[in-house]
C-alpha positions as CSV (number, residue, x, y, z in Angstrom):
1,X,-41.4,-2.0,-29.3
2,X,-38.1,-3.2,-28.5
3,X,-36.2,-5.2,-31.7
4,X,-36.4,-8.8,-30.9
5,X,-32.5,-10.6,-30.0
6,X,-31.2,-13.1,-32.2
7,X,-30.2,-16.3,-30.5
8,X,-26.8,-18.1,-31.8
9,X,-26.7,-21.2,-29.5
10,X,-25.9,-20.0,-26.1
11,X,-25.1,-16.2,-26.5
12,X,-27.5,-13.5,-27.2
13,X,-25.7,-11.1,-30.0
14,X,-25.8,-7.3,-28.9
15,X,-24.6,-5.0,-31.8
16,X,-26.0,-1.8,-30.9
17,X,-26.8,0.9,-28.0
18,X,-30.3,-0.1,-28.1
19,X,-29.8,-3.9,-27.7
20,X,-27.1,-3.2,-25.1
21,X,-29.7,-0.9,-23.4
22,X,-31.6,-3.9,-23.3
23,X,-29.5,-6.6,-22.4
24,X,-29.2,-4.3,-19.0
25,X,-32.6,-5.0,-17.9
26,X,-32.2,-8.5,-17.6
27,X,-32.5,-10.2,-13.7
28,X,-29.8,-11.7,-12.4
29,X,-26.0,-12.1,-14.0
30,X,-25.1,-12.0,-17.6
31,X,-21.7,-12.5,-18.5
32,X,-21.2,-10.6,-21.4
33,X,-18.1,-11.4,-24.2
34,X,-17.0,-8.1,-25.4
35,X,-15.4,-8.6,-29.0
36,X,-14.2,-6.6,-31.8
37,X,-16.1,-7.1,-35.2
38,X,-13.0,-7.9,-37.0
39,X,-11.9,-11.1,-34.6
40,X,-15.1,-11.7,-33.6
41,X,-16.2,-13.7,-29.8
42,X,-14.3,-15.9,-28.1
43,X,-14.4,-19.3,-28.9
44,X,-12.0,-20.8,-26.4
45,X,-14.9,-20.0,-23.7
46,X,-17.5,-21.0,-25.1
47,X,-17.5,-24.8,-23.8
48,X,-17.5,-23.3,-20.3
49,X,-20.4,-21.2,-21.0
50,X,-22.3,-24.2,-22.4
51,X,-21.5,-26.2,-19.0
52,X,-22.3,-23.4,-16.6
53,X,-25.2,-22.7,-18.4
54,X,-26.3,-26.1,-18.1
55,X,-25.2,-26.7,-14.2
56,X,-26.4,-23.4,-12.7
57,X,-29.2,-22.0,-14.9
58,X,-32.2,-23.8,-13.4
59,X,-33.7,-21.1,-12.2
60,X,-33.0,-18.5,-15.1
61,X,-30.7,-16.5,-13.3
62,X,-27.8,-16.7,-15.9
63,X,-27.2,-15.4,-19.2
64,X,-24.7,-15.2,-21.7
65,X,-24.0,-12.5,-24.3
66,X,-21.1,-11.5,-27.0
67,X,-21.3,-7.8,-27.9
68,X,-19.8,-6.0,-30.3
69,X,-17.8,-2.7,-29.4
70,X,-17.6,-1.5,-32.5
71,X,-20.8,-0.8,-32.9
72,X,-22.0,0.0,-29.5
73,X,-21.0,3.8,-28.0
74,X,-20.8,2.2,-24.2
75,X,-18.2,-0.3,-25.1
76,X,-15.8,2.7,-27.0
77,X,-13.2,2.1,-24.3
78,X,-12.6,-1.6,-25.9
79,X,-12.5,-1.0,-29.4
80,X,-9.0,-2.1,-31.4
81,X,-8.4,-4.1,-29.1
82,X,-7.6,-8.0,-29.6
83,X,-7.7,-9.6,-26.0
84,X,-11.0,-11.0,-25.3
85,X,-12.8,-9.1,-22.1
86,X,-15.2,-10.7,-20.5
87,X,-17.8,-8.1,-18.5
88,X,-20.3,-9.7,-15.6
89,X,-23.8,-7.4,-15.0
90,X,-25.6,-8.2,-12.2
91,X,-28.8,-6.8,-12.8
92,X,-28.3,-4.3,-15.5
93,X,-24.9,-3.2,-12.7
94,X,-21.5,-3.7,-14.6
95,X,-19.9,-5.0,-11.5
96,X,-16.7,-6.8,-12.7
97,X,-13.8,-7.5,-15.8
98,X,-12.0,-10.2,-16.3
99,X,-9.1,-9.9,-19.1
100,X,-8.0,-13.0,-21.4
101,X,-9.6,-16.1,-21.4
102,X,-9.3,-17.2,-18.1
103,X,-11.6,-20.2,-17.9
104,X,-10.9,-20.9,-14.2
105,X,-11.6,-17.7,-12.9
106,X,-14.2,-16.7,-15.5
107,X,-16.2,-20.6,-14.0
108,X,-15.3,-19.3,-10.0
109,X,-16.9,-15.8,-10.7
110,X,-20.2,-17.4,-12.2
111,X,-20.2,-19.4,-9.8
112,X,-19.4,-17.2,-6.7
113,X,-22.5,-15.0,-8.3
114,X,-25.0,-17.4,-8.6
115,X,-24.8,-18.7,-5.2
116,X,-24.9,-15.3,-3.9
117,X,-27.7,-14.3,-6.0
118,X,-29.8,-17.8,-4.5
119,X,-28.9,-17.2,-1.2
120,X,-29.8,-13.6,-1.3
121,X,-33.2,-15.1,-2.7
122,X,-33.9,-17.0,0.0
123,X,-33.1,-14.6,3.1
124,X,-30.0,-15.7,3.4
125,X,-28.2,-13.2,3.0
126,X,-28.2,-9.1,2.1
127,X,-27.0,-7.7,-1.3
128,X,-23.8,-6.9,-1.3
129,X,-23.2,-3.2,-2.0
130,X,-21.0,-4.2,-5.8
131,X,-19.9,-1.1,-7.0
132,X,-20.1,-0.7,-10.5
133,X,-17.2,-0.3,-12.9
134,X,-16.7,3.2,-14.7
135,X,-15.1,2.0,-18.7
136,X,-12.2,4.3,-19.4
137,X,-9.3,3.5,-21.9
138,X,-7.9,-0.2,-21.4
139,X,-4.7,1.1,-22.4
140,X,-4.4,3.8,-19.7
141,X,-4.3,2.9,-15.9
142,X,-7.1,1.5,-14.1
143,X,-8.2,3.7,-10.9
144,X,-10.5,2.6,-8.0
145,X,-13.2,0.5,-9.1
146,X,-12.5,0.1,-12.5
147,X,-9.3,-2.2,-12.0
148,X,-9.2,-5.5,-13.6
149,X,-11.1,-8.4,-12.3
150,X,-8.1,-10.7,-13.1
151,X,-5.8,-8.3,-10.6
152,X,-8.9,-8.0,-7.6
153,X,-9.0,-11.9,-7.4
154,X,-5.5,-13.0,-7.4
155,X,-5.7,-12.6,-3.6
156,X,-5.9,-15.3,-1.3
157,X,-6.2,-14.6,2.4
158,X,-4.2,-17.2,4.9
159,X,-4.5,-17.6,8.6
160,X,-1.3,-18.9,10.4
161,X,-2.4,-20.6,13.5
162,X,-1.8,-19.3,16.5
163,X,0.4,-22.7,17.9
164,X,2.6,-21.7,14.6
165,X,3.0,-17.9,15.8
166,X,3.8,-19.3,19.5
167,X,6.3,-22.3,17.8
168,X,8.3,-19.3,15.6
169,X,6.5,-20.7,12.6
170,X,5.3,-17.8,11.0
171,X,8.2,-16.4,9.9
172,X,9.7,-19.7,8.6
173,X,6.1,-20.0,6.3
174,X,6.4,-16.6,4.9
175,X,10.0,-17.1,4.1
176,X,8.7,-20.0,2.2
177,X,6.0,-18.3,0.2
178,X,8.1,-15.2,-0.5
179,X,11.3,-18.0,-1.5
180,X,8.7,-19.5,-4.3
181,X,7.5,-16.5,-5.7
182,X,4.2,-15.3,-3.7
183,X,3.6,-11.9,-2.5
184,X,2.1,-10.9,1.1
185,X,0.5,-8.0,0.4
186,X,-1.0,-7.1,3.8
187,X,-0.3,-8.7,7.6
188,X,-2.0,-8.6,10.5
189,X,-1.6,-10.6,13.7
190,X,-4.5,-10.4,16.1
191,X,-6.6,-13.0,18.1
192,X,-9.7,-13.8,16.2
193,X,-13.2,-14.2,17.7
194,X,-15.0,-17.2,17.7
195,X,-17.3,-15.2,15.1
196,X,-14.7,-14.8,13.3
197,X,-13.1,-18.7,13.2
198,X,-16.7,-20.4,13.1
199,X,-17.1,-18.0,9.5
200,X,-13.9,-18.5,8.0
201,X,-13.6,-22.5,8.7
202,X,-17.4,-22.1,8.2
203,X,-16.6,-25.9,5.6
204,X,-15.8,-27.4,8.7
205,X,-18.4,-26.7,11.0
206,X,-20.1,-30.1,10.5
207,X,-17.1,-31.9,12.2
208,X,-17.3,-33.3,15.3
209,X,-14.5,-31.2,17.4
210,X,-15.1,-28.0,15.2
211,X,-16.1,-25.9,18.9
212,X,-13.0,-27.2,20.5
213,X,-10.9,-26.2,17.0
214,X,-12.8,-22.7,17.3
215,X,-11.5,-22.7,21.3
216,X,-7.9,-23.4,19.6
217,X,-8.2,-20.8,17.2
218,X,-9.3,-17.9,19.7
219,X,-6.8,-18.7,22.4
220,X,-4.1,-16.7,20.9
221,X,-2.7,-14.5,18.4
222,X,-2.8,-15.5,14.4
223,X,-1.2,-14.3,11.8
224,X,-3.4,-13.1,8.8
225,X,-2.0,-12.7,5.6
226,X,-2.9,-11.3,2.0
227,X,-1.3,-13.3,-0.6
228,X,-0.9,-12.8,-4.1
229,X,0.8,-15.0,-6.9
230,X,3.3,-12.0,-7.9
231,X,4.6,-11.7,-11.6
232,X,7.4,-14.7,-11.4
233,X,5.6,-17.9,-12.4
234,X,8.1,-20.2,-10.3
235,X,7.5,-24.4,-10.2
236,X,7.7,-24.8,-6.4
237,X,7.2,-28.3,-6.6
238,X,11.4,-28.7,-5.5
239,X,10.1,-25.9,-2.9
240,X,12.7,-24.6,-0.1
241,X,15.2,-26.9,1.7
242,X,16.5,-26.0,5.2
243,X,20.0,-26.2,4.5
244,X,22.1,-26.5,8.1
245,X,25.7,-27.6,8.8
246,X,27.4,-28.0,12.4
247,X,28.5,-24.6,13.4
248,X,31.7,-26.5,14.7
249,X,33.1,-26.0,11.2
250,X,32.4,-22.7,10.2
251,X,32.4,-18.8,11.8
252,X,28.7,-19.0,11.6
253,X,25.6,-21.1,10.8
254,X,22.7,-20.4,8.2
255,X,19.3,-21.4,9.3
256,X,17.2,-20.5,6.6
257,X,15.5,-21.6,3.5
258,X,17.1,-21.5,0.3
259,X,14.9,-21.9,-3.0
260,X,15.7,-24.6,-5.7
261,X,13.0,-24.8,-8.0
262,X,13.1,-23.5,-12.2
263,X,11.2,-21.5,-13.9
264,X,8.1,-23.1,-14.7
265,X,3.9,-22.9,-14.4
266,X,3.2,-21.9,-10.8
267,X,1.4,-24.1,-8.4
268,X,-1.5,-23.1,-6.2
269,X,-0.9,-21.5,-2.5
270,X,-3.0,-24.2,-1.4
271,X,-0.6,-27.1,-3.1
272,X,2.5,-25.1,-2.4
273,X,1.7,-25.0,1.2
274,X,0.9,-29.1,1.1
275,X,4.3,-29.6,-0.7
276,X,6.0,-27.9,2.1
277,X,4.2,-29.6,5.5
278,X,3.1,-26.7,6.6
279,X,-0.6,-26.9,5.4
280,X,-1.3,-27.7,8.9
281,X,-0.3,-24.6,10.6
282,X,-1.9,-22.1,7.9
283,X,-5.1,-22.2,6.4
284,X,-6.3,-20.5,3.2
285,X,-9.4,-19.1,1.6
286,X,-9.4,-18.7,-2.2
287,X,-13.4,-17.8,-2.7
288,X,-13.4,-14.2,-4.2
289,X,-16.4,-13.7,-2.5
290,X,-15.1,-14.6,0.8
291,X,-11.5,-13.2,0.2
292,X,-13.3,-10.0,-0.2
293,X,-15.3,-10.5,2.8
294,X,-12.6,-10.7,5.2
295,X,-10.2,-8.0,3.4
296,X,-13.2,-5.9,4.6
297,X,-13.0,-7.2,8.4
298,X,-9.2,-7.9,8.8
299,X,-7.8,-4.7,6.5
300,X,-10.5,-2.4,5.6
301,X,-7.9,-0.1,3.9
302,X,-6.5,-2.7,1.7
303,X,-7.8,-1.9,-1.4
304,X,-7.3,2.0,-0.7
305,X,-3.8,1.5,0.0
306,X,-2.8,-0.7,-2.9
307,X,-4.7,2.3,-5.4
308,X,-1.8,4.7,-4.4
309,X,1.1,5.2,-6.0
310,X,3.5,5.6,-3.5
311,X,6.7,7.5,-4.8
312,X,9.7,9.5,-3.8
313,X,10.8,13.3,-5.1
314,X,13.5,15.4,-4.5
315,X,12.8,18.4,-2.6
316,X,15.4,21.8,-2.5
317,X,15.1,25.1,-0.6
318,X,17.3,27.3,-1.7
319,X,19.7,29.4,-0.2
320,X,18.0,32.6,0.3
321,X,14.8,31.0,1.6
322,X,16.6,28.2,3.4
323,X,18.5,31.0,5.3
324,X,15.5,33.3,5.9
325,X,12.4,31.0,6.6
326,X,13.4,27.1,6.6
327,X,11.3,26.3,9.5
328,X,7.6,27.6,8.1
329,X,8.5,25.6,4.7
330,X,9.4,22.3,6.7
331,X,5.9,23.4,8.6
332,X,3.8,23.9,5.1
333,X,5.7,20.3,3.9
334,X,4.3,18.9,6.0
335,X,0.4,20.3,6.4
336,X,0.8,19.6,3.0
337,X,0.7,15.7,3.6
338,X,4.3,15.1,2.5
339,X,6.6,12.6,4.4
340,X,10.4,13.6,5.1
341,X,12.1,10.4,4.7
342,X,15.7,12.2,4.3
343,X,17.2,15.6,4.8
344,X,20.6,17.3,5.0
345,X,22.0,20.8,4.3
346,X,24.3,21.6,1.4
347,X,26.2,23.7,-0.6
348,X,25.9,23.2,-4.0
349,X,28.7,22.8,-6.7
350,X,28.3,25.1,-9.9
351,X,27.6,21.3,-12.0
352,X,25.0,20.3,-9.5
353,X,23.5,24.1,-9.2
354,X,23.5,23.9,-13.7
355,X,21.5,20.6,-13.5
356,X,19.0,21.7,-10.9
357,X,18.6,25.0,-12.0
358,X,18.5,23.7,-16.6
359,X,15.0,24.7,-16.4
360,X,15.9,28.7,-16.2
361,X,18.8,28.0,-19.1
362,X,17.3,30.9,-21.2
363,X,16.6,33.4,-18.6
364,X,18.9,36.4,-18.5
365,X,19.7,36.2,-15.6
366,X,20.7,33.0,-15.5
367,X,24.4,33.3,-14.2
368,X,23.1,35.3,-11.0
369,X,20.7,32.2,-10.8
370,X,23.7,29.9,-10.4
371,X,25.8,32.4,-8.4
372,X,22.9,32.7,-5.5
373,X,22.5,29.1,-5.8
374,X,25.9,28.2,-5.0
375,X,26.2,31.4,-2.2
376,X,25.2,29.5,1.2
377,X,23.3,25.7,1.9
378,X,20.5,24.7,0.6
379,X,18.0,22.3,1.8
380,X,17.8,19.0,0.0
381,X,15.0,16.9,0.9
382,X,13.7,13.2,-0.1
383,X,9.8,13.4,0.1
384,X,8.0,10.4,-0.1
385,X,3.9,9.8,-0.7
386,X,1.0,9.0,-2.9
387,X,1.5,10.4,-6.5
388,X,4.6,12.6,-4.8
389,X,6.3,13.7,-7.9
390,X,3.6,15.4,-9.7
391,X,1.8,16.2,-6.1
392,X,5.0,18.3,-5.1
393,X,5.0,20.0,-8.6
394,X,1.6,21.2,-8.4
395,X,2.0,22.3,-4.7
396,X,5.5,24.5,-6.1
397,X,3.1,26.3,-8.5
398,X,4.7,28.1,-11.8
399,X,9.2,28.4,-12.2
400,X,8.5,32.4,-11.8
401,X,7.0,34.7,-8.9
402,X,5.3,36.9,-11.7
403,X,3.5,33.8,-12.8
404,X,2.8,32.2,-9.7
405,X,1.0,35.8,-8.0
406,X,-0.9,36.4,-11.1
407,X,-2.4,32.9,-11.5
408,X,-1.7,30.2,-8.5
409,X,-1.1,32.6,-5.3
410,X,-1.4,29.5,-3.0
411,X,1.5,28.0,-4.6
412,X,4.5,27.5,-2.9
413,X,6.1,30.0,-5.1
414,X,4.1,33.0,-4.4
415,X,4.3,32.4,-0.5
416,X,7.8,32.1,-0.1
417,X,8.5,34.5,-3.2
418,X,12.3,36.6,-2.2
419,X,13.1,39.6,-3.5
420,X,16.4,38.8,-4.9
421,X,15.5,36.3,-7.2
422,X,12.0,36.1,-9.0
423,X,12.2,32.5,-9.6
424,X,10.6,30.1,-7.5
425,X,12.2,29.6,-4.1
426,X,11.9,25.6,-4.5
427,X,12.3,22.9,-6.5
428,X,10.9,19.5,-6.9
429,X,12.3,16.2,-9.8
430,X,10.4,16.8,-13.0
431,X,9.7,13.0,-13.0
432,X,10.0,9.6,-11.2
433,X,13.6,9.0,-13.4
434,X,14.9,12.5,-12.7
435,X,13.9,11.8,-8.9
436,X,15.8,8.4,-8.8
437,X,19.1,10.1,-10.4
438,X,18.6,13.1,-7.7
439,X,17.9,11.2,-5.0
440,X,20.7,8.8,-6.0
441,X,23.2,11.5,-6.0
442,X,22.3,13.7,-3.2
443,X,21.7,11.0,-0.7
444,X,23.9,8.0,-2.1
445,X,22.8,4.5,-0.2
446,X,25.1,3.6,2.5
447,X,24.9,-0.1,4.2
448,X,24.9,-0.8,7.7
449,X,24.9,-4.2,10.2
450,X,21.9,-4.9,12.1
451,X,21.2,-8.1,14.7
452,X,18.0,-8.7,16.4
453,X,19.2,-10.8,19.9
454,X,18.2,-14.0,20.4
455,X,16.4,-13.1,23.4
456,X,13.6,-11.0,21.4
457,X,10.5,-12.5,21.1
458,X,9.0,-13.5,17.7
459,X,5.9,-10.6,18.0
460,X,8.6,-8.4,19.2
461,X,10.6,-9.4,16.4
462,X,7.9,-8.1,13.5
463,X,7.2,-4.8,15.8
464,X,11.1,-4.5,15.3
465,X,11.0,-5.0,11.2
466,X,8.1,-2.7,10.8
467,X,10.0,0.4,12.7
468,X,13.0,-0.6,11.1
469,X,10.8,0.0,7.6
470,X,8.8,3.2,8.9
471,X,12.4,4.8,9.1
472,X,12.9,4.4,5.6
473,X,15.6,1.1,5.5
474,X,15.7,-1.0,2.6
475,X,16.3,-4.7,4.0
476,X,19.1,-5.8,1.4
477,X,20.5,-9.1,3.2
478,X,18.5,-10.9,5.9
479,X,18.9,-14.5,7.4
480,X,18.5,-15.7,11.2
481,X,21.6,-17.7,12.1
482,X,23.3,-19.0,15.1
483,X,26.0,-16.6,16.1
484,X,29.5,-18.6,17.4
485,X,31.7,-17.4,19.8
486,X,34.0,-16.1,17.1
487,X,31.7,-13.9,15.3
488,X,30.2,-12.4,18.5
489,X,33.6,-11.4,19.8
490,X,34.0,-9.4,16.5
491,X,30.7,-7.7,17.4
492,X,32.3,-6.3,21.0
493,X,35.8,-6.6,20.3
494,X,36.0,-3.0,22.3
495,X,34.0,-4.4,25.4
496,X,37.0,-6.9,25.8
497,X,37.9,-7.2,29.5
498,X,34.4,-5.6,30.7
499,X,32.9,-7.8,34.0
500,X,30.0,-8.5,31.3
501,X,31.6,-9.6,28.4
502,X,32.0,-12.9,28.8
503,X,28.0,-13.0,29.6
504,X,27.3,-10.9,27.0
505,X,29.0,-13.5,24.4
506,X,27.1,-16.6,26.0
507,X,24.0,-14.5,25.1
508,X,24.6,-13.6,21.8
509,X,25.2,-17.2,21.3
510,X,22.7,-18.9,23.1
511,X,19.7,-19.6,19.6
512,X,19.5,-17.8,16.4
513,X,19.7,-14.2,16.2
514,X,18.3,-12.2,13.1
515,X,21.0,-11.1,10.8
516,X,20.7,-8.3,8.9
517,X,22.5,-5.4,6.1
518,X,20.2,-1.8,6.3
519,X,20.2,0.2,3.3
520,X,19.7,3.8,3.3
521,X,21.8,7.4,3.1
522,X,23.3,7.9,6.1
523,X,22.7,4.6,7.3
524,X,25.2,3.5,10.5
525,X,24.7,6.5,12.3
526,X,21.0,6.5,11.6
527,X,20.3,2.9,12.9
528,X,22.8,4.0,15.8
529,X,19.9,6.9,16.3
530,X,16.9,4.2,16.1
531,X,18.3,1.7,18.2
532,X,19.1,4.0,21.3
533,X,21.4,4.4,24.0
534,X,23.1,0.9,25.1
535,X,21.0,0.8,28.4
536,X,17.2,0.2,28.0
537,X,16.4,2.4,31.2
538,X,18.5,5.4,30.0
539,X,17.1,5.3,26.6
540,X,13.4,5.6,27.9
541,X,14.5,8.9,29.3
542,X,16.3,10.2,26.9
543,X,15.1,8.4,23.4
544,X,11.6,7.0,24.7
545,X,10.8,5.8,20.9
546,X,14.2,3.8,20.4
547,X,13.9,0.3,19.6
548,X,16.1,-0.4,22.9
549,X,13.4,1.8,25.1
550,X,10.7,0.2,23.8
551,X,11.7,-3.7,23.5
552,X,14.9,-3.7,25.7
553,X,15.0,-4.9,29.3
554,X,18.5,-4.8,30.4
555,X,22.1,-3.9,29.6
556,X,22.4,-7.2,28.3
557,X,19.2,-8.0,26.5
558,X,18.5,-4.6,25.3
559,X,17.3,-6.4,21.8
560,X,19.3,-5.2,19.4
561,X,23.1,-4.5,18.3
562,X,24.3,-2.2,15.3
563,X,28.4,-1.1,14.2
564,X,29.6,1.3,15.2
565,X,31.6,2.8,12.4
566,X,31.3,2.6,8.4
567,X,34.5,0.2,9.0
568,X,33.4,-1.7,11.4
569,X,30.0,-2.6,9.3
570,X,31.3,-3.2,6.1
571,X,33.9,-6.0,7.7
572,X,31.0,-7.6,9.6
573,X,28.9,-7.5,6.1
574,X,31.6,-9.2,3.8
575,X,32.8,-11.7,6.8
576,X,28.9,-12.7,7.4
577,X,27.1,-12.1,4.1
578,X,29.7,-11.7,1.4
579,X,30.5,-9.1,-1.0
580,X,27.2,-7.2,-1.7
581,X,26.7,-6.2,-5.6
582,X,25.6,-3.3,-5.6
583,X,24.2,-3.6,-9.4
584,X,21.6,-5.9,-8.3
585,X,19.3,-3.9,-6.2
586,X,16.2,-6.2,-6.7
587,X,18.0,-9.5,-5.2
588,X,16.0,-9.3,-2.1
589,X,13.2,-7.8,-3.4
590,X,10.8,-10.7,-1.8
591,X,12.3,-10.3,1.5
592,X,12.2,-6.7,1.4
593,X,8.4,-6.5,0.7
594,X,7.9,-8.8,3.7
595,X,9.3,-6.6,6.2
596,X,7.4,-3.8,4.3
597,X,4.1,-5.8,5.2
């Protein structure tokens, strides 16, 4: 016979296996207040538990537990630990976690549940398939399931409508969320279904016009976002202000938003947006049962994608191999699932062949090492992917050939072994710092200018960004501005006396064109490769993926401009954005994680 609970209040004590064995056969959702015996429960909650309990628990579908980890083997994973953790079971399934005492989303969980859990009870709806969380060690990182409740909720999905994507307004409204602090996570523009807009606005349905709103909605393309809060807590309540001044008086005119706010407690997306006048044009669903729903329909890889840890290494062939076999390596690289961002053949210096090379220090034969390494080119790569560094370590196998045939012979090592050297043919960062420094040294950022035309269209325009950050360019200055006469003259100063020239200046001139500095090694000639040969029709011949071949439709409009020369690029920078600092990396961060979206 089971040992009979004793009832404090609201809360049902659980301080052993047995009772916690117990507690996981009741129907319907506990929320259960995991506390160490030393601290004891939570306190601060326990007002909201009273309420809920009292608002929701007519039919005996809610309960409310404090267990003690200490003394129960299932909770191990939460012992000596002092902030609260709140667990929710949904019949006897461990199904979310919720760290701290966060009384609003703690009171939208319960609530979320028990309505599901009624309307499931009436035929309303199916069971959702909840899977169920797997404890491991607070303190280490979270993986698939298991991740903080907390972190899963802090999305909100928001629809831009599709007379804001036509008007140009989506990219002013993201500029404005990613000014005040908000992070889109995922985009997608597509045109809904009436399914689709009669579910989402499924609040509004009662209303008289809601079928003509629903014709609205599907008759064109809206922008779906994924939003999250970020880590800055920002007060937004000064928000962006367009900041414009005739472009009479200056080389060039800003249009763009510039933020003014202070630190301070952040404001919900939904008031942000209200603040700004743009709550009209983009709607947003905050229900974590819903937001879940549609990360299912609009990005089904969502959650996969933000579970990987995507990272960069440094890659090196070295000379022997590189000279004898380059091209089945770059082959088995990339079978191997491994993305070649960068690449570029080198001799190394002694110093640099010492630091790659520190980890055969106290071999003897350690000075032929460094004289083979410093014989002929090598290959040094930048490979980028999920969990890279220690990914491109365990595909190298063992530092020696002996090693590496005896005990991993599908590494890397033993397939490529040479016979002059029995050390292992390749080499990979030991870590994610050691990979910054190497990457940092070996392929040293370079800037380049980059203008989208006036004459692109805004869908073109994202297509544009999102090549531009497949090819592995940071976005480190961005603004759209209107170009004046002056500035575009600087542009095609060598095109001076052509029959177009003077067309080619009233275009460049004629609305806002999207200004922008491109980070990366190697940078001008490698936007120069992107963008294509000057005429759209000869590029689809001979560079049919260029940005000009595939968005261009003339000599003139052929989307896109970029300098010319390292010279040429770093005047057009400092004359349009300023001197860049190149100590503070993370200044457009925001904007960078836009385009990377």
């Amino acid at each position: 016979m089971a040992t009979k609970k004793r009832e404090i209040q609201l809360q049902t004590v659980i301080n052993s296996q047995s009772l916690w064995d117990e507690m996981l056969l009741n129907k319907g959702l506990t929320v259960i207040d995991v506390y160490q015996a030393w601290c004891g429960p939570c306190k601060a909650m326990q007002a909201l538990f009273r309420k809920l309990k009292n608002e929701l628990n007519e039919d005996e579908l809610l309960h409310f537990v404090v267990a003690e980890a200490d003394s129960i083997a299932s909770l191990q994973s939460f012992r000596d630990k002092c902030e609260p953790v709140f667990l929710f079971s949904l019949n006897g399934k461990i199904i979310s976690k919720v760290k701290g005492a966060n009384a609003p989303l703690v009171n939208q969980k319960v609530i979320n549940l028990i309505d599901e859990e009624r309307k499931i009870a009436s035929g309303e709806m199916n069971r959702p398939q909840y899977h169920e969380i797997v404890f491991v060690d607070s303190d280490a990182e979270d993986g698939g399931e298991g991740q903080d409740e907390s972190a899963e909720n802090a999305y909100n999905i928001a629809i831009i409508r599709p007379e804001a994507v036509i008007n140009k307004k989506a990219l002013e409204i993201k500029e404005y969320l990613l000014k005040a602090g908000f992070v889109i996570e995922g985009e997608e523009k597509k045109v809904l279904t009436k399914e689709q807009v009669r579910d989402f606005y499924s609040p509004l349905a009662d209303q008289p016009d809601f079928e003509d709103f629903v014709s609205l909605m599907t008759s064109g393309q809206s922008c779906i976002l994924v939003i999250s809060q970020g880590n800055e807590e920002e007060d937004s309540s000064a928000g962006p202000e367009l900041e414009t001044e005739p472009y009479e008086d200056k080389p060039a005119v800003e249009v763009k938003a510039t933020y003014t706010g202070t630190k301070s407690k952040r404001v919900s997306l939904e008031e942000y947006l209200e603040r700004q006048h743009v709550s009209e044009f983009c709607d947003v669903e905050v229900s974590l049962t819903k937001v879940n729903k549609f990360l299912e329909i609009f990005f089904p890889d969502f959650k996969k994608l933000k579970n990987m840890k995507f990272q960069t290494t440094l890659a090196l062939i070295r000379p022997d191999l590189c000279q004898a076999n380059k091209e089945d390596v770059l082959n088995v690289i990339q079978e191997g699932g491994f993305k070649i961002m960068m690449q570029q053949q080198i001799v190394l210096s002694e110093e640099e062949a010492k630091t790659i090379c520190q980890e055969y220090e106290q071999d003897d034969n350690f000075e032929q090492i460094i004289y083979n390494m410093t014989s002929g080119p090598s290959l040094v790569l930048a490979l980028v992917g999920d969990n890279v560094v220690l990914r491109w370590k365990q595909f190298l196998g063992p530092n020696h050939v002996e090693d590496a045939k005896t005990y991993f012979p599908e590494s890397l090592c033993a397939q490529f072994a040479m016979e002059s050297l029995p050390i292992n043919q390749l080499y990979g960062s030991n870590s994610l710092e050691a990979a910054k420094r190497e990457i940092q040294h070996f392929f040293p950022p370079q800037n380049t200018l980059a203008v989208i035309k006036p004459h692109v269209t805004n869908e073109n325009k994202e297509e544009i960004l999102k090549c531009i950050n497949e090819q592995g360019f940071q976005v480190t200055r961005m603004k759209e501005m209107l170009l004046t006469r002056e500035i575009a003259e600087q542009f095609y100063r060598n095109l001076k006396g052509k029959d177009f020239y003077e067309d080619l200046l009233a275009m460049m001139s004629q609305s806002p064109a999207v200004v922008m500095v491109l980070t990366k090694w190697n940078a001008v000639s490698e936007w120069r490769r992107l963008i294509g040969p000057t005429d759209p029709e000869e590029a689809k011949i001979l560079s049919p993926d260029s940005i000009r071949a595939r968005f261009g439709t003339s000599i003139l409009n052929n989307a896109v401009h970029g300098a010319s020369n390292i010279h040429q690029a770093t005047d057009m920078i400092e004359k349009l954005f300023g001197e860049l600092d190149p100590g503070n990396p993370e200044e457009n961060e925001n904007l960078e994680k836009m385009v990377q979206n």
